[in-house]
KOLDO-283065 format. One line per field, with one value per residue (C-alpha): residue in one letter; x, y, z. Coordinates in pm, whole numbers, plus 50000, padded with zeros to 5 digits. Layout:
<sites>
aa: [A; ...]
xx: [X; ...]
yy: [Y; ...]
zz: [Z; ...]
</sites>
This chain:
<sites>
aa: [X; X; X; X; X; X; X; X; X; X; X; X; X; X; X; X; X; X; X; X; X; X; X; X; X; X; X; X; X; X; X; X; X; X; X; X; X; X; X; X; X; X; X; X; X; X; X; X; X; X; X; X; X; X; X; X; X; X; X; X; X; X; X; X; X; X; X; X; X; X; X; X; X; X; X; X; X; X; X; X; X; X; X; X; X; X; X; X; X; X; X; X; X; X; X; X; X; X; X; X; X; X; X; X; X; X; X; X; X; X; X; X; X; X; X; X; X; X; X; X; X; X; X; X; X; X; X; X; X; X; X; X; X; X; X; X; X; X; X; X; X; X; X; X; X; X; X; X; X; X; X; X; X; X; X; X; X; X; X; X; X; X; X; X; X; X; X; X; X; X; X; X; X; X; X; X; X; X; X; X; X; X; X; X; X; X; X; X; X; X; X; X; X; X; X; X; X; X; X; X; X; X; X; X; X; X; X; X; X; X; X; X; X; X; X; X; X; X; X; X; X; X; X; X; X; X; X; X; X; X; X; X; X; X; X; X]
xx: [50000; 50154; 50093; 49769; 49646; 49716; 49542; 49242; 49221; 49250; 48970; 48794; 48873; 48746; 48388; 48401; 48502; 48389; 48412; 48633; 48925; 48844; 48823; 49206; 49322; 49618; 49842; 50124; 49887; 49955; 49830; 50067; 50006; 49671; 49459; 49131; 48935; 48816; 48541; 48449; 48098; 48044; 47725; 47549; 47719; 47499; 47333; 47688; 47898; 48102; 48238; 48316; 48723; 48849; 49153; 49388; 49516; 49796; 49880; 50130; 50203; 50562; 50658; 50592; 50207; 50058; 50286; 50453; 50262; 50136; 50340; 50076; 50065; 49793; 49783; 49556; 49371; 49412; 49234; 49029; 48794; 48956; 48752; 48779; 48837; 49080; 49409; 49627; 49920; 49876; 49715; 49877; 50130; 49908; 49657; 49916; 50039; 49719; 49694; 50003; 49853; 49562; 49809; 50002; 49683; 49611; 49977; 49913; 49533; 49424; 49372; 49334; 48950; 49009; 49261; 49075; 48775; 48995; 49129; 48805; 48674; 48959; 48969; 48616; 48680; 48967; 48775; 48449; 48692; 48779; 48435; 48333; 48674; 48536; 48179; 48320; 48492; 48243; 48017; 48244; 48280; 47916; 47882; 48161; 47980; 47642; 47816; 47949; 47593; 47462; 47739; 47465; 47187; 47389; 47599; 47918; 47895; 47863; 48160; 48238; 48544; 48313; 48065; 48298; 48482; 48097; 48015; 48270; 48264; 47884; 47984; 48200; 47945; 47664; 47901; 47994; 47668; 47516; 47835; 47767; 47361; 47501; 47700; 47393; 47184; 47437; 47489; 47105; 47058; 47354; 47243; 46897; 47039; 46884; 47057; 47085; 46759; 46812; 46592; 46422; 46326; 45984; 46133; 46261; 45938; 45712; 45954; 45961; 45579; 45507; 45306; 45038; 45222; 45352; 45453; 45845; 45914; 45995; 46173; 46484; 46317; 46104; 45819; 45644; 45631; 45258; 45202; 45459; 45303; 44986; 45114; 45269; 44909; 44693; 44986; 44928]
yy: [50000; 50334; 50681; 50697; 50435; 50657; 50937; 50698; 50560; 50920; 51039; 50733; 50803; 51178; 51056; 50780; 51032; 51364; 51536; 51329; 51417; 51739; 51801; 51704; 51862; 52109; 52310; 52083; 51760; 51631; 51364; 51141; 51231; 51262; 51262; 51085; 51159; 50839; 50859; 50575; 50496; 50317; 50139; 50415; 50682; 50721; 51077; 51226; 51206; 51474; 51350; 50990; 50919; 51075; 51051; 51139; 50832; 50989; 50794; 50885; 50609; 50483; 50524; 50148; 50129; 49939; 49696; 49821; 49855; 50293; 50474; 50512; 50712; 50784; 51136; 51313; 51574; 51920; 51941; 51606; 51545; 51296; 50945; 50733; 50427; 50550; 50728; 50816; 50848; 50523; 50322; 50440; 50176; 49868; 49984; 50031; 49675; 49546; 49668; 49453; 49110; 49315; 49532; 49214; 49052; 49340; 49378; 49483; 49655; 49949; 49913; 50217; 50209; 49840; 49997; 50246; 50003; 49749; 50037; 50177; 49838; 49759; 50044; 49994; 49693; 49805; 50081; 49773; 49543; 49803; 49902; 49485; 49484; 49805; 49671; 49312; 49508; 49672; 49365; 49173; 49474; 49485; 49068; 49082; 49346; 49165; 48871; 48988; 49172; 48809; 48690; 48861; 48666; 48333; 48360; 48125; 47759; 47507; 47264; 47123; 47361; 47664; 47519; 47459; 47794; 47967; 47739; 47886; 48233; 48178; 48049; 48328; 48536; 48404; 48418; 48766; 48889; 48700; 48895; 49210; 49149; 49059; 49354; 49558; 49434; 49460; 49760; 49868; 49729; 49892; 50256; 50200; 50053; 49752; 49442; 49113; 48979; 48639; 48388; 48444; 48170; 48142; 48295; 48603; 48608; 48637; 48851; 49124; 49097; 48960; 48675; 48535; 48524; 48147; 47965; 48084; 47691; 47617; 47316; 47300; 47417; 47725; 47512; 47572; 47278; 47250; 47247; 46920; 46750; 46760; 46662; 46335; 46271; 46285; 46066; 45797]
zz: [50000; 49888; 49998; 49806; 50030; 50321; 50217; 50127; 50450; 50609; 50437; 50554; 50865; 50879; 50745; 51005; 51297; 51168; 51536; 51699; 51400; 51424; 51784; 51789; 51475; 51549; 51272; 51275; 51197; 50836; 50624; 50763; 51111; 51316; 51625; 51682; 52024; 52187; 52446; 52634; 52656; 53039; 53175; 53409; 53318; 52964; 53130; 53246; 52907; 53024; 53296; 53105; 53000; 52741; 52547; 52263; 52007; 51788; 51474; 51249; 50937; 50829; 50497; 50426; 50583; 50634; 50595; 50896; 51227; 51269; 51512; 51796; 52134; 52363; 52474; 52760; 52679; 52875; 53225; 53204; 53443; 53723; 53716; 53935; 53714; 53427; 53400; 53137; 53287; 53493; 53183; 52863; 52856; 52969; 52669; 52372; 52455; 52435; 52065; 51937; 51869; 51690; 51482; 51391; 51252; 51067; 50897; 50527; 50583; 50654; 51057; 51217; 51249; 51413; 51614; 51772; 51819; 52014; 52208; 52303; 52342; 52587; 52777; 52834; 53014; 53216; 53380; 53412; 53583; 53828; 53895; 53965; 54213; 54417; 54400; 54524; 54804; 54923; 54914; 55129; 55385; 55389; 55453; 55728; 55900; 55850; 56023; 56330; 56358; 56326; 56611; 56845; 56815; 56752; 57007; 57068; 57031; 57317; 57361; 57689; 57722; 57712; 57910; 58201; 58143; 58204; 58459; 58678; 58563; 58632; 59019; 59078; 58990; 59200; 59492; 59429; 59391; 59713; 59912; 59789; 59932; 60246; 60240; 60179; 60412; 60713; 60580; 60596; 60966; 61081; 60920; 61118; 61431; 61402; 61634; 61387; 61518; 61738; 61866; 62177; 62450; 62575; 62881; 62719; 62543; 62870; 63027; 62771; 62785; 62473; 62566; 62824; 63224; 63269; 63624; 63682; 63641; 63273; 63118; 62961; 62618; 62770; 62840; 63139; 63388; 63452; 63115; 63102; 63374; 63188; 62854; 63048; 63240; 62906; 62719; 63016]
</sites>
């Protein structure tokens, strides 16, 4: 293919990417040497085109194209808008690499539109990868969280090790707790000067007044002794 080619597949070119050609035209451009404007078209982000990746592919031909691969560079253009996905700093080279196995199929045809396709095409799915990785992220940080959430209402499993391990925690507790009531209450009494109350006799009992007058006489037990001899006559 001779120079006539080139200019064939140029002009090609122009109807194919009116704008784009255009849009990245600059005085020192010749036939030889060009700029197409590739803008990547990204699921959910159809309503904010502006704000989508943009680049420059420069192509200038060899004497001897296209049966020798286009010289080819991938340029930013000035003050992109930063995405979050796509670089061109960070993924010129990995993208022009990606083009050799399609430039050697395409040794001795006009390739540029297939170039610029597979470019598109691949940087595309660099920025979609990325996206998946961040969504995949996120969905883990989101499962992790709803499992610990979940650790709540499970709980820890029962193996005889843990058992025994809350058993005694569970003791020490009891014990604990049952001091600290003791505590309290000794605590209460001795606020309203209150004796720990003790068991009274019947003798005690009579002599504080708090029941019926007995004989003086009373058995070992506080029982008076009338009362004893007349238990043992009815029992005869």
């Amino acid at each position: 293919m001779g120079r006539e080619d080139q200019v064939e597949e140029r002009e090609v070119l122009e109807s194919i990417f009116p704008e784009e050609i255009t849009a990245c035209t600059r005085s020192d451009i010749s036939e030889t040497e060009f700029r197409i404007c590739v803008a990547l078209d990204l699921p959910g982000e159809e309503e904010d085109q502006d704000e989508a990746p943009k680049f420059i592919l420069q192509v200038r031909y060899p004497e001897d194209y296209p049966d020798l691969a286009p010289h080819l560079d991938i340029l930013a253009l000035p003050n992109p808008p930063a995405h979050p996905y796509f670089s061109v700093a960070d993924d010129r080279d990995q993208l022009l690499a990606g083009l050799d196995e399609t430039i050697q199929e395409n040794l001795g045809m006009a390739m540029i539109f297939t170039l610029v396709s597979a470019l598109k095409e691949a940087a595309e799915q660099l920025v979609q990868d990325r996206k998946d990785v961040d969504a995949k992220v996120r969905e883990e940080v989101l499962l992790a969280a709803e499992r610990e959430e979940n650790k709540k209402f499970h709980g820890t499993q029962v193996t005889p090790e843990t058992f025994h391990t809350w058993r005694a925690s569970f003791m020490q507790e009891m014990e604990e707790k049952e001091r600290r009531e003791e505590e309290e209450r000794l605590a209460e009494l001795k606020r309203a000067k209150v004796k720990e109350p003790v068991k009274l006799t019947g003798r005690q009992l009579w002599e504080r007044g708090l029941i019926g007058k007995v004989d003086d006489e009373e058995g070992e037990e506080g029982m008076p002794t009338e009362g004893m001899e007349k238990l043992q006559v009815e029992a005869s």
